[in-house]
N, C-alpha and C positions, 0 to 999 in steps of 0.2 A: 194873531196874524202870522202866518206861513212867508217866513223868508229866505229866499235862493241865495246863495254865492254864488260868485263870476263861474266857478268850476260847474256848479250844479244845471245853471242855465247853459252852459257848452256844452258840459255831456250832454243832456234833453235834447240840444239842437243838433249835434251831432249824431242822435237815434234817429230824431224826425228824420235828419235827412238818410238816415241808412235805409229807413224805413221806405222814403223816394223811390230810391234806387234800388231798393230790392221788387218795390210793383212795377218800377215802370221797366226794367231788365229783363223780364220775361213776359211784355203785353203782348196779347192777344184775344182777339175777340171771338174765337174757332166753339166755346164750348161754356157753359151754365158758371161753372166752377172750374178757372185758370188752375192750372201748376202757378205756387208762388212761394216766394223765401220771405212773404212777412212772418210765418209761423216761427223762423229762426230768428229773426230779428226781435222782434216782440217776446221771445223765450230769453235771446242773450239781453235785452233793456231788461228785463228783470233781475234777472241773475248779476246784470255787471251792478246796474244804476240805484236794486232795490224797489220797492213795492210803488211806494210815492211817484220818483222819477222816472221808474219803466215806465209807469203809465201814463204819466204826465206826456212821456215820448212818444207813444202811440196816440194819444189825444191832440196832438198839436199836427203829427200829421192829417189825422182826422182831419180837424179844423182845417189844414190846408187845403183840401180837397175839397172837404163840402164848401167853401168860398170861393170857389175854380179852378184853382189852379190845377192842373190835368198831370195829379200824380196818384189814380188809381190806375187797376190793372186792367181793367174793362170797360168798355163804353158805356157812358161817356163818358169817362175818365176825370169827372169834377163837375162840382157843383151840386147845388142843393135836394136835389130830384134823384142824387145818387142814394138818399136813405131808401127808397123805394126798389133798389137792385136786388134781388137775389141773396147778392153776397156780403152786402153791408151787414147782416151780422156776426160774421167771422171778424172782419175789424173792430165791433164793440168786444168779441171776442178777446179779441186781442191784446184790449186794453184789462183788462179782469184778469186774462192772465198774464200779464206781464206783473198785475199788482199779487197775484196769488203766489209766482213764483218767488217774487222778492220778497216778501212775507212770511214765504216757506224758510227762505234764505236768510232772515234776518240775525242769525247766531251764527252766521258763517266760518267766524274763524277755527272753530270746531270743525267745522262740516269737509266730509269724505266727497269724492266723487262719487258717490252711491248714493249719498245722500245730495248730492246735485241732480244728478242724475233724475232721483226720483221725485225731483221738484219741477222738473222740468218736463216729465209724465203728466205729474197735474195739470199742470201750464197747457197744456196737448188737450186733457180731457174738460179742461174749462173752455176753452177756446168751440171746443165742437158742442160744448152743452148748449152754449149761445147759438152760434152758426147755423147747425142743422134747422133746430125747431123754426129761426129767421127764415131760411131757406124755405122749410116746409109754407108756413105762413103764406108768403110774398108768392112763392109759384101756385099756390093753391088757390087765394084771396084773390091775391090783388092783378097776380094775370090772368086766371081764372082758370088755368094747365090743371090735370086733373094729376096730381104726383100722389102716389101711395109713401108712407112713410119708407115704404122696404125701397122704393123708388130714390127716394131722394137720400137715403142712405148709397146706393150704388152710385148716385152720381157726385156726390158731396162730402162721400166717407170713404169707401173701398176703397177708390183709385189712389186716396190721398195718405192714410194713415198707414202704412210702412214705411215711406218716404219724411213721412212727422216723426216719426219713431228717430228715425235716423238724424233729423235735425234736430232733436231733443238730445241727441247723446252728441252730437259735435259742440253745440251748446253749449252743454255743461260741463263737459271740457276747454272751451272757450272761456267761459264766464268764470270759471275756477281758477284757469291759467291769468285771467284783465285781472279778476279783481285781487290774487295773490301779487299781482305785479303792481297795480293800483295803489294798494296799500300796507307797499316793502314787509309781507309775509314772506318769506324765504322758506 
């Protein structure tokens, strides 16, 4: 049996909710695939919380949403019919990497900011391994939008991944700096 400390259950809730507030900070419903800072959230739950707990964090948000509470970033913003969005698989995403990147991470006290760094790359390239093909799917299937793959790369990828890039490297200088401070690394 899998058992939390008071400490492990706060930081989780305390992701969930970064997690919150980083969808609903930037809602809008203007376009297929929002601008959103789950990708850095979901990068720093791994990096600070570890492979387990990152994800654990990104699943409880989950959970929040798909039971309604209205803390996705697009309409409708919660509840169970959201699995059938577009972009619900950047959030399974999201969960995978937050456990890949903590995983990466598990020998940290060793580890360089390069080697953060390029934990937090993967994290990036696992997240869109999921997402896109979700994407492709759901727009293709299940609303019946004729998107070419090169299509839904321009709408789901291009815009997005320099700006990932760059929340992967604030990241892991984030998650380097919590978890040296976390656990009195000097």
């Amino acid at each position: 049996m899998i058992s939390y400390s008071t400490r492990d259950i706060t930081m989780t809730a305390v992701f969930a909710a970064l997690a919150v507030v980083a969808a609903v900070l930037v809602r809008y419903g203007g376009s297929i695939v929002p601008f959103s800072l789950m990708p850095f959230v979901a990068l720093l739950a791994g990096g600070v919380l570890g492979a387990r707990l990152g994800a654990l964090s990104i699943i409880v948000y989950i959970l929040l949403g798909l039971v309604g509470l209205p803390v996705f970033a697009t309409p409708p913003f919660g509840g169970p019919a959201y699995v059938l969005q577009p972009t619900f698989g950047m959030l399974i995403g999201f969960v995978l990497c937050a456990f890949v990147v903590g995983t990466l991470l598990k020998n940290r006290e060793e580890s360089g900011l390069a080697f953060y760094l390029l934990s937090m790359v993967a994290g990036v390239v696992v997240y869109y391994l999921i997402g896109l093909p979700y994407l492709y799917v759901i727009l293709n299937f299940y609303l019946g939008q004729a998107f070419s793959i090169v299509k839904v790369l321009y709408i789901g990828f291009i815009p997005f991944i320099a700006l990932d890039l760059v929340k992967a490297a604030a990241a892991a200088i984030m998650a380097r700096a919590l978890y040296r401070r976390l656990s009195g690394i000097v």
